[in-house]
N, CA, C and O atoms as a CHARMM CRD file, in Angstrom:
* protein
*
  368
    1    1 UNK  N    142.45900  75.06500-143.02200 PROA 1      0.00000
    2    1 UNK  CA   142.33200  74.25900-141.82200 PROA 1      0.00000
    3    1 UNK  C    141.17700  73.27500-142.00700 PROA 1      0.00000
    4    1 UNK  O    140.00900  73.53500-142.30000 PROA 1      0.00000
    5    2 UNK  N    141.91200  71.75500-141.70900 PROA 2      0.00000
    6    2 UNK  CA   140.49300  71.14700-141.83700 PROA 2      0.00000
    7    2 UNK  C    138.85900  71.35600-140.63900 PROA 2      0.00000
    8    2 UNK  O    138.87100  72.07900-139.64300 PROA 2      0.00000
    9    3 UNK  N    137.96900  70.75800-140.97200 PROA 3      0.00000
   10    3 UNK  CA   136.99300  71.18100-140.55900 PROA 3      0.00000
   11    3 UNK  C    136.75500  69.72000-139.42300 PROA 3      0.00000
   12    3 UNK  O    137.00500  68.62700-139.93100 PROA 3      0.00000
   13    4 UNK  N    136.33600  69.73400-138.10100 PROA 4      0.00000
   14    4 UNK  CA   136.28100  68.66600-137.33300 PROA 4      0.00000
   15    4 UNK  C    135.64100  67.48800-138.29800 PROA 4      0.00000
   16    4 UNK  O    135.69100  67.48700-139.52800 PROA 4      0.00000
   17    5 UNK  N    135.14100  66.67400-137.61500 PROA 5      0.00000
   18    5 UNK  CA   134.12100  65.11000-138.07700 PROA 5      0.00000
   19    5 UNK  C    133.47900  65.40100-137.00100 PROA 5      0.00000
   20    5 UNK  O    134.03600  65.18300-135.92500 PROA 5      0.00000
   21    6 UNK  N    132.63400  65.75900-137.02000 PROA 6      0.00000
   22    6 UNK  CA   131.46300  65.78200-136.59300 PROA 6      0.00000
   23    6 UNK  C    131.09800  64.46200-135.95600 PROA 6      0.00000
   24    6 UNK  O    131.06900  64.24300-134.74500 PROA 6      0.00000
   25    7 UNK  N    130.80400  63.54800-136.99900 PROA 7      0.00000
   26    7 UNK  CA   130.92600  62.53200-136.24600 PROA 7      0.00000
   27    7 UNK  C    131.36000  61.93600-134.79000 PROA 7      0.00000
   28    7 UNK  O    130.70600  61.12000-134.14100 PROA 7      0.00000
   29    8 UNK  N    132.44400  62.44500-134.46800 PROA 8      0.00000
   30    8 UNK  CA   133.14900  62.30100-133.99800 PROA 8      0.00000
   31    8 UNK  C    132.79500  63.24000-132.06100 PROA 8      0.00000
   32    8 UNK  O    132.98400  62.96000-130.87700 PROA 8      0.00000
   33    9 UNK  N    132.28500  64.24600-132.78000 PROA 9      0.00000
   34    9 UNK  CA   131.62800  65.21000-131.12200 PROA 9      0.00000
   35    9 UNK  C    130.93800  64.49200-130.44900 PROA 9      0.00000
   36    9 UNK  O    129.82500  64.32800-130.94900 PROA 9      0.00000
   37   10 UNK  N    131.08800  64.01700-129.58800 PROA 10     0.00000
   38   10 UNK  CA   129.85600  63.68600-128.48500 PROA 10     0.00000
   39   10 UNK  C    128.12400  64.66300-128.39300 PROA 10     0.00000
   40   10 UNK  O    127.88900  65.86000-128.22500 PROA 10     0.00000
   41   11 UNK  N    127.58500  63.95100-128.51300 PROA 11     0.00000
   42   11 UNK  CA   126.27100  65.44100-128.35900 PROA 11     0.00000
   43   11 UNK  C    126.17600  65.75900-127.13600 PROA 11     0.00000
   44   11 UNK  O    126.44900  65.03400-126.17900 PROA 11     0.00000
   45   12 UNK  N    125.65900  67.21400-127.10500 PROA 12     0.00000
   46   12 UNK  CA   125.43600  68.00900-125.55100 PROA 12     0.00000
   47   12 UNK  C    124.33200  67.42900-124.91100 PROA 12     0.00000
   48   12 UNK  O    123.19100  67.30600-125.35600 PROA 12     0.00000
   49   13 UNK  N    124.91000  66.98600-123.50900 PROA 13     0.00000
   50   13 UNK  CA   123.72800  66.58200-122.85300 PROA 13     0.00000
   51   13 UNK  C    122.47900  67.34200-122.76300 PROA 13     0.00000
   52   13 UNK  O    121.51200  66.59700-122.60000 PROA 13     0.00000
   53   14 UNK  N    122.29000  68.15900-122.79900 PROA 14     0.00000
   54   14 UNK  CA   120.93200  68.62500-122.95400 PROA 14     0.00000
   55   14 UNK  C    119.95600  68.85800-124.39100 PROA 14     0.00000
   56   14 UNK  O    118.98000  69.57600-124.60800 PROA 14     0.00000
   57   15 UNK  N    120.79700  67.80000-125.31200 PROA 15     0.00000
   58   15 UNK  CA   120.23400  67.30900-126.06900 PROA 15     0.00000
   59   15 UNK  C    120.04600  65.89900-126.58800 PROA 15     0.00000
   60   15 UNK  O    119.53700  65.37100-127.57700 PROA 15     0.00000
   61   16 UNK  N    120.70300  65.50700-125.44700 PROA 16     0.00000
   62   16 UNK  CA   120.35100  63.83200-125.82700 PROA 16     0.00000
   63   16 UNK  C    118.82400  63.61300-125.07000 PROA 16     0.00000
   64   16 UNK  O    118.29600  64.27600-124.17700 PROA 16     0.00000
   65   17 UNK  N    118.23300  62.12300-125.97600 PROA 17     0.00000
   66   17 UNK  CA   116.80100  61.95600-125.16900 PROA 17     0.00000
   67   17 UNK  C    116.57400  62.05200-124.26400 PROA 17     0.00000
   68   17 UNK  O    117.62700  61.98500-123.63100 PROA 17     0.00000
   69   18 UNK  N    115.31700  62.26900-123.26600 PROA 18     0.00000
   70   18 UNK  CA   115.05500  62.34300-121.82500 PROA 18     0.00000
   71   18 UNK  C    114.78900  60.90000-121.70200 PROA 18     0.00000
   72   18 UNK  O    114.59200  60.16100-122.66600 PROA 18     0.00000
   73   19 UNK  N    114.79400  60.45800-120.19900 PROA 19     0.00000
   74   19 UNK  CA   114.77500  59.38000-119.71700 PROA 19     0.00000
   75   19 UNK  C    114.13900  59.90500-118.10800 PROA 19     0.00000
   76   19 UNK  O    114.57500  60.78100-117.36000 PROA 19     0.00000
   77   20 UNK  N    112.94700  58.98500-117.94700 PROA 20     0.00000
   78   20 UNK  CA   112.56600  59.05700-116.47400 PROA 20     0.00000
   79   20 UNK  C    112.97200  58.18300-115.83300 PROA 20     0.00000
   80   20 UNK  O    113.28700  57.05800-116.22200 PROA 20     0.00000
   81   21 UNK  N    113.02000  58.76700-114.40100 PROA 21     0.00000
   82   21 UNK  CA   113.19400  57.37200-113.57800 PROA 21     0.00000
   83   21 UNK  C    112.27000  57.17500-112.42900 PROA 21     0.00000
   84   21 UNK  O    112.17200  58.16900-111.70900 PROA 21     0.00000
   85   22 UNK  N    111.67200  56.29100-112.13200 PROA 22     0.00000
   86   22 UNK  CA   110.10500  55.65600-111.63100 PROA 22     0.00000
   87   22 UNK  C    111.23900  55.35300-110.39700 PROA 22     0.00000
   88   22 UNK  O    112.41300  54.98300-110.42900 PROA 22     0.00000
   89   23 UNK  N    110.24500  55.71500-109.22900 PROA 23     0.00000
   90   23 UNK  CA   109.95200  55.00600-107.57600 PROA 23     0.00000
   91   23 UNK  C    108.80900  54.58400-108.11400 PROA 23     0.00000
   92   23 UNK  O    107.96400  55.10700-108.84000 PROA 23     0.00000
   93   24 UNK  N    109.01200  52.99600-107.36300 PROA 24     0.00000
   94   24 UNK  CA   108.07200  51.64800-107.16300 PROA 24     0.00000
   95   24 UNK  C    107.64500  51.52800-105.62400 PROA 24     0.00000
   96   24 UNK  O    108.48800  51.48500-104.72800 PROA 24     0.00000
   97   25 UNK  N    106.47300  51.48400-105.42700 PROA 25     0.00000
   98   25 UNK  CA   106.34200  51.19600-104.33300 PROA 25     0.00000
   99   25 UNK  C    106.60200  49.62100-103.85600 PROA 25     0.00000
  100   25 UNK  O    106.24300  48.60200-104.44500 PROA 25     0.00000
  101   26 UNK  N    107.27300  49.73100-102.71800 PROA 26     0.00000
  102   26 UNK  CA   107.17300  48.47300-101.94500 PROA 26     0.00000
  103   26 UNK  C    106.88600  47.83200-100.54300 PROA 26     0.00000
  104   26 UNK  O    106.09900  48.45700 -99.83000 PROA 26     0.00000
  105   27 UNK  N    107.29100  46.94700-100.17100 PROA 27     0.00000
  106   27 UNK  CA   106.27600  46.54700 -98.86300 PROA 27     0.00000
  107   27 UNK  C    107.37900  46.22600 -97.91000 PROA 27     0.00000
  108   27 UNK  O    107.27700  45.51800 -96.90800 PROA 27     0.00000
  109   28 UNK  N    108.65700  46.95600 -98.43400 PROA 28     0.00000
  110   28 UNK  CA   110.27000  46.37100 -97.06100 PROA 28     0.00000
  111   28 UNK  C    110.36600  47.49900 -96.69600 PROA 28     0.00000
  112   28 UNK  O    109.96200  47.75700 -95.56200 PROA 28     0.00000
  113   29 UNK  N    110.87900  48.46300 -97.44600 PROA 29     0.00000
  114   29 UNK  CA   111.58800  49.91800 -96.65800 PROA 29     0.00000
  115   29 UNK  C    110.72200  50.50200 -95.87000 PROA 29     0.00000
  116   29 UNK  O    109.55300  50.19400 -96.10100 PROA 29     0.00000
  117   30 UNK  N    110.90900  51.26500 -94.99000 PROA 30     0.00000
  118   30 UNK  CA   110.35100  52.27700 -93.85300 PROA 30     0.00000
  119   30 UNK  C    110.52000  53.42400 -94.70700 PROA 30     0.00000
  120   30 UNK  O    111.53100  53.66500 -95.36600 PROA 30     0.00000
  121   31 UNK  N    109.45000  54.13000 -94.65700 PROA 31     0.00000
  122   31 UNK  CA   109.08000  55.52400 -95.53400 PROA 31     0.00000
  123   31 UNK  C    109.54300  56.36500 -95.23300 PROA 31     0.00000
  124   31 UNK  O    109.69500  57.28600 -96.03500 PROA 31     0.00000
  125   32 UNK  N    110.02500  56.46500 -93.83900 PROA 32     0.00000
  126   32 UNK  CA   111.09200  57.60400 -93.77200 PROA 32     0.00000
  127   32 UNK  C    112.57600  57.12100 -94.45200 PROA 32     0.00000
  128   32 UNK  O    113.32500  58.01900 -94.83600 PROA 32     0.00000
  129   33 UNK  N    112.95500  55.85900 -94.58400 PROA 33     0.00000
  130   33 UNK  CA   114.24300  55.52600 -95.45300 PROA 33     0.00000
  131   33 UNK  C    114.21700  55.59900 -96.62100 PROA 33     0.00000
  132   33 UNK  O    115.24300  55.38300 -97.26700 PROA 33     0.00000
  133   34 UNK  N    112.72900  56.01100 -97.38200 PROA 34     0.00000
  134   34 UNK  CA   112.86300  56.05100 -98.92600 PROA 34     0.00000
  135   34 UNK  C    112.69300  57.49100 -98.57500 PROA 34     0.00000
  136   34 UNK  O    113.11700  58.14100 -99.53100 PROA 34     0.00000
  137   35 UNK  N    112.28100  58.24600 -97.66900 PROA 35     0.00000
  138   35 UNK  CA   112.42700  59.80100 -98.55600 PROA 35     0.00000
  139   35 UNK  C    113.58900  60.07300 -98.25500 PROA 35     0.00000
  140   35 UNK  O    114.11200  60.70200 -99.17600 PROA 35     0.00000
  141   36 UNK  N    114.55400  59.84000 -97.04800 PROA 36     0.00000
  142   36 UNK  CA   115.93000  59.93000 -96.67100 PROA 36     0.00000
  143   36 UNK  C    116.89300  59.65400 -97.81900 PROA 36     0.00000
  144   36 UNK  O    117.91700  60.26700 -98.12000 PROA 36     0.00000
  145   37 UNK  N    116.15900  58.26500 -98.56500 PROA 37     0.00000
  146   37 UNK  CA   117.21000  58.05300 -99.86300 PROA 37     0.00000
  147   37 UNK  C    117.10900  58.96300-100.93000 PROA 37     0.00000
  148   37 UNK  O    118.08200  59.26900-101.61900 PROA 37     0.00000
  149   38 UNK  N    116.04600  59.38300-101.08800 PROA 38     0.00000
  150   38 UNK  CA   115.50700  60.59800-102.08200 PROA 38     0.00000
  151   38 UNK  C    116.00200  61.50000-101.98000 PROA 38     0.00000
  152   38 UNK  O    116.27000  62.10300-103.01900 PROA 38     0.00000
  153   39 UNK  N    116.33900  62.00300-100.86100 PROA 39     0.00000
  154   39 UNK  CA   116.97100  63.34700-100.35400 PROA 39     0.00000
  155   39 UNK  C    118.68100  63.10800-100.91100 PROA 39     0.00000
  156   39 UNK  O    119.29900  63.84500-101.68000 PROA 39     0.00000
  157   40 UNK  N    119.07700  62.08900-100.37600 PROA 40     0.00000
  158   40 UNK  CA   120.24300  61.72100-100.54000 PROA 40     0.00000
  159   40 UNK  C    121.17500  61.92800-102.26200 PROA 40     0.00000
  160   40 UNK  O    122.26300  62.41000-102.57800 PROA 40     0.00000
  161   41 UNK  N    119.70700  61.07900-103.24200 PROA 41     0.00000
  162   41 UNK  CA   120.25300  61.07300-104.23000 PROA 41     0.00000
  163   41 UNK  C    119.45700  62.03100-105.41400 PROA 41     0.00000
  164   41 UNK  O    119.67000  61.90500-106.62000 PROA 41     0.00000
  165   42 UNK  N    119.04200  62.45600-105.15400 PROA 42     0.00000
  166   42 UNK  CA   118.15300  63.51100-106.03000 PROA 42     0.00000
  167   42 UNK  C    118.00000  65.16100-105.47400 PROA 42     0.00000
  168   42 UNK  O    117.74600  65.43200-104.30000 PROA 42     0.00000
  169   43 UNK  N    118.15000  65.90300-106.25200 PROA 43     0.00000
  170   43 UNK  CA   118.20000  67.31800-106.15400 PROA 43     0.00000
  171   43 UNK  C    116.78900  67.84500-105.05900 PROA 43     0.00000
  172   43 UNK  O    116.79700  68.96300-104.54400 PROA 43     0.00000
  173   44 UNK  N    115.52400  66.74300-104.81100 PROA 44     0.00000
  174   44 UNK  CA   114.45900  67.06800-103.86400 PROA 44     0.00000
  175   44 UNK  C    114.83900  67.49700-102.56000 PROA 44     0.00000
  176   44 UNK  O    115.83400  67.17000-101.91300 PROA 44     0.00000
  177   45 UNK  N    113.65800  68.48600-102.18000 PROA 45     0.00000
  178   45 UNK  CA   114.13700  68.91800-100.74700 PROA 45     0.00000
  179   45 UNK  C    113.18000  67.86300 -99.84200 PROA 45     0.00000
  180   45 UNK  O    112.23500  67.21200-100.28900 PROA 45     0.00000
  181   46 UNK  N    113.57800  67.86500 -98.72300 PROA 46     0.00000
  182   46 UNK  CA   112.63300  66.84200 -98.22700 PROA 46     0.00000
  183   46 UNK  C    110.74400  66.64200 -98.35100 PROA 46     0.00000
  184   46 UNK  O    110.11200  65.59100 -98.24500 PROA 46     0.00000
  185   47 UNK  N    110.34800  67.68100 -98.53800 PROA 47     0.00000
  186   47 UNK  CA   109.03900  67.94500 -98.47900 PROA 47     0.00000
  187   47 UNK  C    108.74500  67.13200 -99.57500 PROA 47     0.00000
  188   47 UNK  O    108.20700  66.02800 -99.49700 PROA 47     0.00000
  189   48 UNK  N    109.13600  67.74000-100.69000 PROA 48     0.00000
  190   48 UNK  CA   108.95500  67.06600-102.82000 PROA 48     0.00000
  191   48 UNK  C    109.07500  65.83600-101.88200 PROA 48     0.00000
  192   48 UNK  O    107.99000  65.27200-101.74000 PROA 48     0.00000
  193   49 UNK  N    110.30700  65.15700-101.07100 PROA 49     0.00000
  194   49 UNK  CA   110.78900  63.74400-101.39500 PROA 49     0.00000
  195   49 UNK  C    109.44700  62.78400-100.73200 PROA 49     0.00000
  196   49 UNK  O    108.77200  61.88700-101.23800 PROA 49     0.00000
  197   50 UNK  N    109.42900  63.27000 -99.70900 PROA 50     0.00000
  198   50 UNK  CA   107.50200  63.24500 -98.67900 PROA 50     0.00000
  199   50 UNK  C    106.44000  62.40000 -99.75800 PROA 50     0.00000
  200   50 UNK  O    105.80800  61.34500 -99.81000 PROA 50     0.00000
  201   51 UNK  N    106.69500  63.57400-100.53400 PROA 51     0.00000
  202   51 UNK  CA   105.57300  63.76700-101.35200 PROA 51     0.00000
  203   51 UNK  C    105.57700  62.48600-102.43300 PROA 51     0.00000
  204   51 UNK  O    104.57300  61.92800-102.87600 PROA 51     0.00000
  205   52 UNK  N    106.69300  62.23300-102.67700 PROA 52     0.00000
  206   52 UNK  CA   106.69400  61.49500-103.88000 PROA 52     0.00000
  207   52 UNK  C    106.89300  59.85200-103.34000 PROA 52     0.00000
  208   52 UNK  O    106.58900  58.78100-103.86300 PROA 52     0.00000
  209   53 UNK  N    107.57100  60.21500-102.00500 PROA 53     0.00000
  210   53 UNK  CA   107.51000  58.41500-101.45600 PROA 53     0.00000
  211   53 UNK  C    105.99200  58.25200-101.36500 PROA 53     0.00000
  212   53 UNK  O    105.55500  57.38300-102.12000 PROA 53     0.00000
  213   54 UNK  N    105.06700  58.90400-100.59500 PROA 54     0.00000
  214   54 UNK  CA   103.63400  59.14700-100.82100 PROA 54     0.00000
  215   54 UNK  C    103.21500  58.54400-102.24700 PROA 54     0.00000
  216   54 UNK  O    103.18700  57.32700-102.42400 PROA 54     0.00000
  217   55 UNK  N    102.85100  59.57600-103.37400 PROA 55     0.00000
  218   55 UNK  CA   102.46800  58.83900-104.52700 PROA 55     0.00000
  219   55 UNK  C    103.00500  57.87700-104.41600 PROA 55     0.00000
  220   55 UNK  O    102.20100  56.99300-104.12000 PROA 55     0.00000
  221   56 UNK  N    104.44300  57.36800-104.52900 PROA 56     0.00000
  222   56 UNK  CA   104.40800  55.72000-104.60700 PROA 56     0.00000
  223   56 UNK  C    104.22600  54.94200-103.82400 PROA 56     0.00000
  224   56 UNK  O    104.64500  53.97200-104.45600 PROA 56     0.00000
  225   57 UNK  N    103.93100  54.56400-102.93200 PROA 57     0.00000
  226   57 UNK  CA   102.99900  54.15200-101.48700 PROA 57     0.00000
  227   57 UNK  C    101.78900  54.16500-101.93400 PROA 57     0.00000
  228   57 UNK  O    101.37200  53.01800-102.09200 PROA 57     0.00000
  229   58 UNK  N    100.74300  55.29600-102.31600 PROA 58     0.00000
  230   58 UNK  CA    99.60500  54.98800-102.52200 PROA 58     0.00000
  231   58 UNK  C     99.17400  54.20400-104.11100 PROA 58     0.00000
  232   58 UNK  O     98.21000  53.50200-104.41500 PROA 58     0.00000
  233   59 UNK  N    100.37800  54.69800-104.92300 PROA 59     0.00000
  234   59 UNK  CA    99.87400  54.80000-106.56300 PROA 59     0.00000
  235   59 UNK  C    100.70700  54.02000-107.20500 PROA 59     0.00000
  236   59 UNK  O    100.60000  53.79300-108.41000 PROA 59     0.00000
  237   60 UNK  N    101.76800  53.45800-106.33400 PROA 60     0.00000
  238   60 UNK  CA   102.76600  52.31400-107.56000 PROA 60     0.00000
  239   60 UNK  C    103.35400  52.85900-107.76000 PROA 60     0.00000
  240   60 UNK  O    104.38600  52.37500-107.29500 PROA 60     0.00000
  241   61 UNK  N    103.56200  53.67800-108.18600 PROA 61     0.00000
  242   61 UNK  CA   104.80100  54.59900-108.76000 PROA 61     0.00000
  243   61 UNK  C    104.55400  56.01500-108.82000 PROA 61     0.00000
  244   61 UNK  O    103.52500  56.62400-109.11300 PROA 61     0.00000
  245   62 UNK  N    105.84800  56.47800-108.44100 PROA 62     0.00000
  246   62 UNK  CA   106.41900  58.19100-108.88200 PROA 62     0.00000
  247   62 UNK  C    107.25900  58.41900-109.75000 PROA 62     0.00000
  248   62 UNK  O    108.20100  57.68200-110.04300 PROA 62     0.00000
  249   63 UNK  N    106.90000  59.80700-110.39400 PROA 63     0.00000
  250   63 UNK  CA   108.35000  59.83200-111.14400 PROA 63     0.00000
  251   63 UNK  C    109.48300  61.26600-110.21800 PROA 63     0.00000
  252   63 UNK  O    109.28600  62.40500-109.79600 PROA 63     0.00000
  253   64 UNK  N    110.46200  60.45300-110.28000 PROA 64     0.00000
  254   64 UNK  CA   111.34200  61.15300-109.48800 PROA 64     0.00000
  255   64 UNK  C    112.40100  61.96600-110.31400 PROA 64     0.00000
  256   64 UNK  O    113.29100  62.06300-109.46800 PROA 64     0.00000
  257   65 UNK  N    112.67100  62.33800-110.95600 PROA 65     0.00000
  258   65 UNK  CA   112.94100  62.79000-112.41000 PROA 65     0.00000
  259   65 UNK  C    112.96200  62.51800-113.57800 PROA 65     0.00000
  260   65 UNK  O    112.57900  61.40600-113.94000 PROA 65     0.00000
  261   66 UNK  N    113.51700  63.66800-114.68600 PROA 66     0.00000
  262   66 UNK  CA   113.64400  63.19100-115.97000 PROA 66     0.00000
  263   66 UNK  C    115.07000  64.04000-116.42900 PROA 66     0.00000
  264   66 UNK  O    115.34100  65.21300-116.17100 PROA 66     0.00000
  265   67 UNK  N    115.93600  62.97600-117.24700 PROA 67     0.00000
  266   67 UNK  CA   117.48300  63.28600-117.12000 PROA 67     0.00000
  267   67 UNK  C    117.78300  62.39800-118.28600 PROA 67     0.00000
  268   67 UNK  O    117.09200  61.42200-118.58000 PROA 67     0.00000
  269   68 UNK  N    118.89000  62.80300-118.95800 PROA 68     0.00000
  270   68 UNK  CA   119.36500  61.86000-119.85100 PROA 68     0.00000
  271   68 UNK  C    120.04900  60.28400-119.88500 PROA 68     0.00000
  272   68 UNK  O    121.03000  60.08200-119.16900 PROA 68     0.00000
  273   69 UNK  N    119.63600  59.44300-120.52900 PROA 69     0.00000
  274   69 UNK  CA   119.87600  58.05500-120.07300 PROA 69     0.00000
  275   69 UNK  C    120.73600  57.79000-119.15400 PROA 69     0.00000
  276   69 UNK  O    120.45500  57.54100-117.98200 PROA 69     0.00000
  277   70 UNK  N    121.90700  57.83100-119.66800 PROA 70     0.00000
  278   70 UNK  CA   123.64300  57.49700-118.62300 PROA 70     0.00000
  279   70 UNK  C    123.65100  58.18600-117.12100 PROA 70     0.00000
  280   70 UNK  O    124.47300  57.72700-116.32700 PROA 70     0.00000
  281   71 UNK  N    122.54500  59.56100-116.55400 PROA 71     0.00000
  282   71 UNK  CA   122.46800  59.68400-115.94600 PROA 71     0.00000
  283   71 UNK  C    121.15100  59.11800-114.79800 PROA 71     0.00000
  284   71 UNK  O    121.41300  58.81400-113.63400 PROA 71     0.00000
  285   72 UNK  N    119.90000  59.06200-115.31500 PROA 72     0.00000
  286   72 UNK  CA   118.80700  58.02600-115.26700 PROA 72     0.00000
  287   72 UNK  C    119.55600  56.70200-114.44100 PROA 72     0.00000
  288   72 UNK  O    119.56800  56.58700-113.21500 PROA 72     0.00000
  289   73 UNK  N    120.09600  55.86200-115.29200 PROA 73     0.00000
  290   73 UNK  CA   120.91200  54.84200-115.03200 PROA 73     0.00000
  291   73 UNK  C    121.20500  54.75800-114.21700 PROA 73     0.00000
  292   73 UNK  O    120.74200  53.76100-113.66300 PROA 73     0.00000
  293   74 UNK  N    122.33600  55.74700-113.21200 PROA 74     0.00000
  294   74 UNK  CA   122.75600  55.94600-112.71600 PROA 74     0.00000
  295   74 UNK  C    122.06700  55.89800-111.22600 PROA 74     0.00000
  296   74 UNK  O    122.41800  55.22000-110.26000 PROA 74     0.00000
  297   75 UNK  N    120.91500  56.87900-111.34500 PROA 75     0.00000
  298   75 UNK  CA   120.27700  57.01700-110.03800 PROA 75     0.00000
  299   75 UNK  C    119.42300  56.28100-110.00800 PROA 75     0.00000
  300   75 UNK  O    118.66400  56.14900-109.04800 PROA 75     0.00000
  301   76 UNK  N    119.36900  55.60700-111.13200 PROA 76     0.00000
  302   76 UNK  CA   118.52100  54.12300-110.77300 PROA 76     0.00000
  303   76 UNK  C    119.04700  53.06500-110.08600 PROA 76     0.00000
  304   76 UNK  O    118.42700  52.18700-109.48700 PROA 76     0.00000
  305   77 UNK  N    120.55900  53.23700-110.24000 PROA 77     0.00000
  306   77 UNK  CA   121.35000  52.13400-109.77100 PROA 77     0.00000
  307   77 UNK  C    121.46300  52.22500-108.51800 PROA 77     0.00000
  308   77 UNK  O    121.40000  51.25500-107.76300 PROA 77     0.00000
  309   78 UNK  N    121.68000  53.65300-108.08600 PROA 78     0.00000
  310   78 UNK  CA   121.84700  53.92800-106.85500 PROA 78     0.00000
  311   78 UNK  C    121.36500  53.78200-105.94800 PROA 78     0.00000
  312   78 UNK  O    121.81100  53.63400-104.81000 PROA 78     0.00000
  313   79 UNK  N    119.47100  53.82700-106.69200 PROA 79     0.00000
  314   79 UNK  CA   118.68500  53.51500-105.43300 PROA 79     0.00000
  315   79 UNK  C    118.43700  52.04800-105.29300 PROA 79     0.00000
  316   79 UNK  O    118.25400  51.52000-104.19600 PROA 79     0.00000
  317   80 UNK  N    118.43700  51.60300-106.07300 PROA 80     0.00000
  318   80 UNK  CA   118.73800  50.12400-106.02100 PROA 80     0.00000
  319   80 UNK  C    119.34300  49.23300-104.90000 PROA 80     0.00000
  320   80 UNK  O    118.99200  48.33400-104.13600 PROA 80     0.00000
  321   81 UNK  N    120.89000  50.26300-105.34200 PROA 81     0.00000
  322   81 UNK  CA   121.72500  49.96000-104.51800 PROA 81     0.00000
  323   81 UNK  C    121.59600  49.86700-102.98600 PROA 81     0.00000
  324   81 UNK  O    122.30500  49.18000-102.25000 PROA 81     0.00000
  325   82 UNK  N    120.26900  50.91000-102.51700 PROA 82     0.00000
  326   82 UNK  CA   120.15800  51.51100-101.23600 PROA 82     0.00000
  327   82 UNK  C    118.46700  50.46400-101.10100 PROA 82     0.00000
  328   82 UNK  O    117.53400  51.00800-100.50900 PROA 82     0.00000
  329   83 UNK  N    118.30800  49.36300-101.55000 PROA 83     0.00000
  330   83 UNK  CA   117.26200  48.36800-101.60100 PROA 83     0.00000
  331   83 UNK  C    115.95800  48.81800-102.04900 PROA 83     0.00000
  332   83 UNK  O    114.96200  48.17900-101.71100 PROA 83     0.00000
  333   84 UNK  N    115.85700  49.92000-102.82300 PROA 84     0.00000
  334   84 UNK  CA   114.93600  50.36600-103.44100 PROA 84     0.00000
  335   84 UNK  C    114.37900  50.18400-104.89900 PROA 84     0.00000
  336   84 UNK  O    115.16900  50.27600-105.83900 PROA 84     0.00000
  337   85 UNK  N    112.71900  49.86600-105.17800 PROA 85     0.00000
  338   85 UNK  CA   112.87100  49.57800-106.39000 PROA 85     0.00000
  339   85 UNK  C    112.18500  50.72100-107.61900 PROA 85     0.00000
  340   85 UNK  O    111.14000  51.37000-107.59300 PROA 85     0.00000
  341   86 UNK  N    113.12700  50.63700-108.51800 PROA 86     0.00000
  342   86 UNK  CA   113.15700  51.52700-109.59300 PROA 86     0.00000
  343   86 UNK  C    113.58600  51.24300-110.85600 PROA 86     0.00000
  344   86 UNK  O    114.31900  50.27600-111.05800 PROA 86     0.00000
  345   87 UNK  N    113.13700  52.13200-111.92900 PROA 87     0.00000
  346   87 UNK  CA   113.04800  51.57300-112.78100 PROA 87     0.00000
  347   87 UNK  C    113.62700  52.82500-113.82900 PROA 87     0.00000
  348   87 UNK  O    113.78200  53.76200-113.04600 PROA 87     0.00000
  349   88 UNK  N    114.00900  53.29300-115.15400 PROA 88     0.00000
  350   88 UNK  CA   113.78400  54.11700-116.36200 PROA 88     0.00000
  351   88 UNK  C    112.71200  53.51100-117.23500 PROA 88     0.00000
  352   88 UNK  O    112.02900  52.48700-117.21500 PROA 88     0.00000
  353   89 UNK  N    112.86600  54.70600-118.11100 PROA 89     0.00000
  354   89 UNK  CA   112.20100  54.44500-119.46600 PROA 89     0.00000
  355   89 UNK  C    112.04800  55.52200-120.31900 PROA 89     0.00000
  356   89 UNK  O    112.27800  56.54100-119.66800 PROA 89     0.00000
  357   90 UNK  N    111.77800  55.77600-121.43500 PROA 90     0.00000
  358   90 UNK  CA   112.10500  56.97200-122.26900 PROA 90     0.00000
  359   90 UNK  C    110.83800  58.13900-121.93200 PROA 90     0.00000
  360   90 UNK  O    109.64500  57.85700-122.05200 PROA 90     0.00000
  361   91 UNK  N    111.22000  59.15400-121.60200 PROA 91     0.00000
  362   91 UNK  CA   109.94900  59.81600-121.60600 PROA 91     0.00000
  363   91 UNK  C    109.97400  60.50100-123.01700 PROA 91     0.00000
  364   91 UNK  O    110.82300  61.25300-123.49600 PROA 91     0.00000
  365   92 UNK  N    108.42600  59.87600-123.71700 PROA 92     0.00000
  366   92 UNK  CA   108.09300  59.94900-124.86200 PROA 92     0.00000
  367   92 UNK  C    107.38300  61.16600-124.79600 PROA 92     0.00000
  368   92 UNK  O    106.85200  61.62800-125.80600 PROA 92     0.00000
């Protein structure tokens, strides 16, 4: 029996690179609509989400997880989508 190509497997996500994704603070949304969006799109319970619209309000940025690119992406887009600004980048 031949043997797969390897090549060819997709790798397991929990081994592809990590990727963070940054809350930016900004000066439009109402802070209860960024932790509401937080809640919405991230596994945080409201308190974490509190917490982290906070750091970015006071500090520029939070990091709101770390996840593999295509998914990163994703909830970057999302919050985007919901007029929020955010960003990835590789967590090295």
């Amino acid at each position: 029996m031949p043997k797969p190509d390897v090549s060819l497997v997709p790798p397991r996500v929990d081994q592809l690179p990590p990727f963070k994704v940054l809350l930016h603070n900004d000066d439009v949304n109402d802070m209860l609509y960024v932790v509401d969006t937080i809640v919405d799109l991230t596994p945080h319970t409201r308190r974490r989400a509190a917490e982290l619209m906070l750091e970015a309000h006071t500090g520029g940025v939070a990091l709101l997880l770390v996840t593999h690119k295509e998914h990163a992406e994703l909830v970057r887009d999302q919050l985007r989508a919901k007029r929020l600004v955010a960003s990835i980048e590789p967590d090295a």
